[in-house]
C-alpha positions as a Python dict, from the first residue, in 0.01 Angstrom:
ca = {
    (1, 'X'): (0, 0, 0),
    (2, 'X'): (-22, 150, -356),
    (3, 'X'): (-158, 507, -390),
    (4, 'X'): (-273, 506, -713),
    (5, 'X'): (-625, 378, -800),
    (6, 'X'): (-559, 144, -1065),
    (7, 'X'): (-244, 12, -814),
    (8, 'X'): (-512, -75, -564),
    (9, 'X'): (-780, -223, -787),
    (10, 'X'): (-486, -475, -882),
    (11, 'X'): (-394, -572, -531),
    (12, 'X'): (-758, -598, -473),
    (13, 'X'): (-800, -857, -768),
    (14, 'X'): (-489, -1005, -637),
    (15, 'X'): (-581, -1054, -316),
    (16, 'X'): (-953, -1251, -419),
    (17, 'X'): (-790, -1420, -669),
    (18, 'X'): (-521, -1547, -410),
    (19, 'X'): (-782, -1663, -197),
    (20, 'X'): (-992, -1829, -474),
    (21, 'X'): (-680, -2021, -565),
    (22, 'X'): (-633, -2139, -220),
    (23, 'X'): (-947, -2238, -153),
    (24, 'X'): (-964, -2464, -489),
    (25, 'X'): (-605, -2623, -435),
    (26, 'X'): (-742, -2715, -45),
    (27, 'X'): (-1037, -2870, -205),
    (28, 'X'): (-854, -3102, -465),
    (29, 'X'): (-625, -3174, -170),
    (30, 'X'): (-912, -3280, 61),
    (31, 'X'): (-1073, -3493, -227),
    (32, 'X'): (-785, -3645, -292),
    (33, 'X'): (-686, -3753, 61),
    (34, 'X'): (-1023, -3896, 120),
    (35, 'X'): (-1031, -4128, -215),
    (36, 'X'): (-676, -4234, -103),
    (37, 'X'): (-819, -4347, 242),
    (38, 'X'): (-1107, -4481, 108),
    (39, 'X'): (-883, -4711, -116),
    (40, 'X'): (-636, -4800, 148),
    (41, 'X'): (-943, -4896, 377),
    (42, 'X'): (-1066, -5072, 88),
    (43, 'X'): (-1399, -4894, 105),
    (44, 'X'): (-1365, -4747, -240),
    (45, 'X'): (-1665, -4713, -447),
    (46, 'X'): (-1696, -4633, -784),
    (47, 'X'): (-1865, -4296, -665),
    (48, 'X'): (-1573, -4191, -465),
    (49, 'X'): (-1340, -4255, -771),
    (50, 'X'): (-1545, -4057, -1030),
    (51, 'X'): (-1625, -3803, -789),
    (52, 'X'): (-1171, -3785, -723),
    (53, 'X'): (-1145, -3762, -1052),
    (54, 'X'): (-1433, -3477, -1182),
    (55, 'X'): (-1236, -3240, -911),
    (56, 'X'): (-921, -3312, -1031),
    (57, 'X'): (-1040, -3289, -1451),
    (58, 'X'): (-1208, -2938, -1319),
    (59, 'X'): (-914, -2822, -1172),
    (60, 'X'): (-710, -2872, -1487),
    (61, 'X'): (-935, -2700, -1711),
    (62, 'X'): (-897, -2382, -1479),
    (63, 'X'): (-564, -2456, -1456),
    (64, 'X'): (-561, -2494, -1101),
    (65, 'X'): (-309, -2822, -1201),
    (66, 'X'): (-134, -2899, -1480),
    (67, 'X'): (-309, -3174, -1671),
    (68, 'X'): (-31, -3425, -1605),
    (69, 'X'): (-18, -3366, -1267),
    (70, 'X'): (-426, -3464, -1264),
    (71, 'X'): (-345, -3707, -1502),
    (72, 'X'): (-92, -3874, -1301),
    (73, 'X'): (-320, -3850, -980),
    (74, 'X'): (-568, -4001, -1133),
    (75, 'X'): (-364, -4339, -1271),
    (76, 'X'): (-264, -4342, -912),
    (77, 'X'): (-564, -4370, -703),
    (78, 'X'): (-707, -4576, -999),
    (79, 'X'): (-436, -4788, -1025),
    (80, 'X'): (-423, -4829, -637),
    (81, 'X'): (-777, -4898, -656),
    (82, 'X'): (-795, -5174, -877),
    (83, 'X'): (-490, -5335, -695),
    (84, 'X'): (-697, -5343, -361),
    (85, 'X'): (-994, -5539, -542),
}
């Protein structure tokens, strides 16, 4: 553990930010795994996609993901989706 103030502020920060991070990439995770279960059941509405794919444009923009990883996720699912119609 750091001594100095500032050196402890930092591993403060570090340690919310950590957990913040963690909590987001679980979420897009989650999402994810349910849309593709929801295709593969063939129960996939047109809810379920947008909602897959507002997490996963979020989580870009904070840079959670890259954009071509969401990007890619996204042609997936939808792709996956419109092959189980």
């Amino acid at each position: 553990m750091p001594n100095i103030k500032s050196a402890i502020k930092r591993v403060n920060v570090t340690d919310k930010k950590t957990a913040a991070n963690k909590m987001k990439k679980s979420e897009i995770r989650t999402t994810v795994k349910k849309a593709k279960a929801s295709v593969a059941a063939g129960e996939a509405t047109p809810e379920t996609l947008k909602n897959v794919q507002k997490t996963l444009d979020q989580a870009a923009a904070k840079g959670h993901i890259s954009k071509q990883a969401a990007a890619r996720k996204k042609s997936r699912i939808a792709k996956a989706a419109n092959a189980a119609k």
